[in-house]
N, C-alpha and C positions, 0 to 999 in steps of 0.2 A: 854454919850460917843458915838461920833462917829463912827460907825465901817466902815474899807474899805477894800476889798478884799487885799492890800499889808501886812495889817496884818496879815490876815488870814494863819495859818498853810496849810493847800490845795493852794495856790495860791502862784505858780510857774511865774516868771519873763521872759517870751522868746522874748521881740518885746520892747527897754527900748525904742527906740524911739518911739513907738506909745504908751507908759505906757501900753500895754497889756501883758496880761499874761494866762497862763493855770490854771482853776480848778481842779484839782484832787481830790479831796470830790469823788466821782464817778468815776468806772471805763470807761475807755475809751468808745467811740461810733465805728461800726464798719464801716467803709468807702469802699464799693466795686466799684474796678478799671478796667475799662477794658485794659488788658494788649499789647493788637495789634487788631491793625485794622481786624472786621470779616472778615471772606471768602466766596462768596456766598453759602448757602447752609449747611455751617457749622456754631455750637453756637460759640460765641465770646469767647475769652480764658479770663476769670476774675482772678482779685488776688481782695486782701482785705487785707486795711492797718486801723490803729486806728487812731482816733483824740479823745484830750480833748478838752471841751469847751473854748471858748476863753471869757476874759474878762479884762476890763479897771481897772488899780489898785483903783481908785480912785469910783467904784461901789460895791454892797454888794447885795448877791443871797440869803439875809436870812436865811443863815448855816455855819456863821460865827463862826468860834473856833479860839480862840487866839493862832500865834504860840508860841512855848515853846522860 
């Protein structure tokens, strides 16, 4: 049996045209943003947003669970 990430329960559909999609197996990675250009002198004001991994329906990360 072939497995490919579109079967996969974790693997969320966001990009049909490029057949990519999110991993969710794993919580998120944290992504820190700088929110405005620094001031001299002073630290940069940061935020911090999340991403999931990205991946092509049609590839398998070897934690494959069938969805329900």
């Amino acid at each position: 049996m072939m497995m490919r990430c579109d079967e996969c329960r974790w693997w969320i559909p966001v990009d049909p045209g490029k057949n990519e999609g999110e991993c969710r197996k794993h919580p998120p990675a944290p992504l820190y943003i700088t929110l405005e250009p620094p001031i001299i002198g002073m630290p940069p004001k940061q935020g911090v947003s999340f991403y999931f991994s990205r991946i092509r329906k049609d590839l398998w990360c070897a934690e494959f669970e069938k969805a329900i």
